[in-house]
N, C-alpha and C positions, 0 to 999 in steps of 0.2 A: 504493500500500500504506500513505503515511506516514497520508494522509486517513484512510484508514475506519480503520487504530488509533486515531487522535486521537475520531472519532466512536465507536466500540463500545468501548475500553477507558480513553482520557484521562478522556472524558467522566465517565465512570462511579466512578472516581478518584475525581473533582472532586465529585461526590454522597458518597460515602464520608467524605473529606475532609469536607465540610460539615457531615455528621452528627455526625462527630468533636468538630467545633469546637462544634459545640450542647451538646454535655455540659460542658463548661465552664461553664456557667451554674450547673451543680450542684456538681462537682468543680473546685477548681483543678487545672491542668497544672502541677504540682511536684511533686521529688523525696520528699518528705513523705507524699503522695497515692500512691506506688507501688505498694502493695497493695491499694488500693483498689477495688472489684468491685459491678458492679450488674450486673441483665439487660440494660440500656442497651449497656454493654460487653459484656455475653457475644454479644448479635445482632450488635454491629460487627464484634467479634473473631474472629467467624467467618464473617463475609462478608466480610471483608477478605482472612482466607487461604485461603478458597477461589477467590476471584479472584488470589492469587498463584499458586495450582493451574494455574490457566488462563492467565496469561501467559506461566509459564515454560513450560510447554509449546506456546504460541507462538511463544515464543523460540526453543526449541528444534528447533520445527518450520522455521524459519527456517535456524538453524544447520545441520541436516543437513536435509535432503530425504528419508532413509529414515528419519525418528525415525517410532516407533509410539507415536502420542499415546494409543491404545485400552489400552496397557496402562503406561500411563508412573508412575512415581511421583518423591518430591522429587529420591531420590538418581539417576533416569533423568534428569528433564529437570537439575536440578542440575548435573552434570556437562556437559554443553550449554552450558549458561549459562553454568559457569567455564572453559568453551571461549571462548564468543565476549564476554566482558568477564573476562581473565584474575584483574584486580585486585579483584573488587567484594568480595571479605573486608577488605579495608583500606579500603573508602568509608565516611566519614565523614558524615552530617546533622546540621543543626541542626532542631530541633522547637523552633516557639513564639517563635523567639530565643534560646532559651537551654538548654534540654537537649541536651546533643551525643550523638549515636546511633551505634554501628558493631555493627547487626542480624545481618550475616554475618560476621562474626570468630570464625574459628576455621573456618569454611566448608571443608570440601574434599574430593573427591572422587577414585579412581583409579580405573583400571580393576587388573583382577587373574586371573588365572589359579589354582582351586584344585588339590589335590591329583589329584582327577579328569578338571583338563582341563578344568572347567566355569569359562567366563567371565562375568565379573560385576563391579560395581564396589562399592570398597567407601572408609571416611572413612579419609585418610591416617593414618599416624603422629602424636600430636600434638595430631591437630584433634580436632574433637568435632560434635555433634550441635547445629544451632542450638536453642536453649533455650525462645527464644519460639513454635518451627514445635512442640516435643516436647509442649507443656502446651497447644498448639492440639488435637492430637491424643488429647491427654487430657481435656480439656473434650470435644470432639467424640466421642468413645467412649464414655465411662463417665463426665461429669457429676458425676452422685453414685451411687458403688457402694451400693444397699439392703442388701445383704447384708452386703457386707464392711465398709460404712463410709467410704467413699472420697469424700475431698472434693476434686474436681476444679474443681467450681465457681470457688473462689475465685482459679481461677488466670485467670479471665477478667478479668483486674486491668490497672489504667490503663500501667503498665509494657509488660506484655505486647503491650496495646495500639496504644499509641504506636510499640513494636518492629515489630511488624505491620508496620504504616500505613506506616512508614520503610521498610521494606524492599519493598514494594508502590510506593514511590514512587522507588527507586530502580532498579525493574527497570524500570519504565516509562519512565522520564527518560533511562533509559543506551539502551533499545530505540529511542524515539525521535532519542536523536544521533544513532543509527546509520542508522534511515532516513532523516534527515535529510540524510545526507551524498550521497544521492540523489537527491534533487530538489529544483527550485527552486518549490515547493508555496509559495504564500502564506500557508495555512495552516500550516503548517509553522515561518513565521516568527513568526505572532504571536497564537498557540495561548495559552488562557487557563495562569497559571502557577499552581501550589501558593501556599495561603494561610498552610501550619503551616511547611511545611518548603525547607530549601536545601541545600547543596552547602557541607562546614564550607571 
């Protein structure tokens, strides 16, 4: 299982990643640069969280065995996720060497019963809505509202970005400890690493 992750979704990282790193040439990676938005970023920024779409519901699929990927969404597989890596609202990255990243902070999911009886999950007391996953979805919807004037665009910003990419790179890193701890794959050992980011 750890092999064909590392080939259908490490890999695929590792291009994402790469891409990342090419806009650099235009934009410096600093906090100065944070709002900063091209279509460069708008096609990263949303091929990065659509492949978070699809891990985590790998993951998830993983974590339970009846998960229904056909109708899953972030707060479905989400909760999975913070099933089987309890911590990862406190994980820390570094981007670049020097921007310190915690993408899922504030992160969290319950299950709930409402007044009906109807079960459902919903964001604790507290927490909130990841920031960079709500203005992906805003971008990815409505762009730029013609009518109303909506400028969603700009939120495909080098911040947002980077959040993404971080958080895509820690679902993959934490997925692969895990299968790692199941075989003794040689791949496994010595699988290409991230070039932007680490573990603070």
């Amino acid at each position: 299982m750890l092999d064909k992750f590392l080939k259908s979704y490490w890999e695929y990282y590792l291009d994402l990643e790469k891409q990342v790193l090419e806009t650099k040439r235009f934009v410096e990676f600093d906090k100065a640069n944070k709002n900063t938005y091209s279509v460069e970023y708008l096609k990263l920024y949303q091929a990065i969280c659509s492949e978070i779409d699809v891990v985590g519901r790998e993951i998830a699929c993983t974590k339970n065995q009846k998960f229904d990927v056909s109708n899953a969404t972030i707060k479905k597989w989400g909760f999975e996720v913070q099933s089987q890596f309890p911590q990862i609202d406190s994980v820390e990255v570094i981007f670049n060497e020097e921007i310190i990243l915690q993408p899922f902070k504030n992160w969290k999911y319950e299950p709930y019963t409402d007044s009906q009886g109807h079960k459902g999950l919903r964001i604790v007391d507290g927490k909130t809505t990841i920031t960079w996953w709500h203005n992906y979805n805003a971008v990815k919807h409505q762009r730029v509202g013609l009518v109303k004037g909506t400028k969603n665009y700009a939120k495909a910003n080098q911040k947002n970005l980077i959040s993404a990419l971080s958080a895509l790179y820690i679902l993959e890193t934490k997925f692969i400890e895990f299968l790692s701890s199941n075989t003794t794959s040689e791949i496994a050992l010595h699988y290409e690493k991230s070039r932007l980011l680490k573990y603070k």
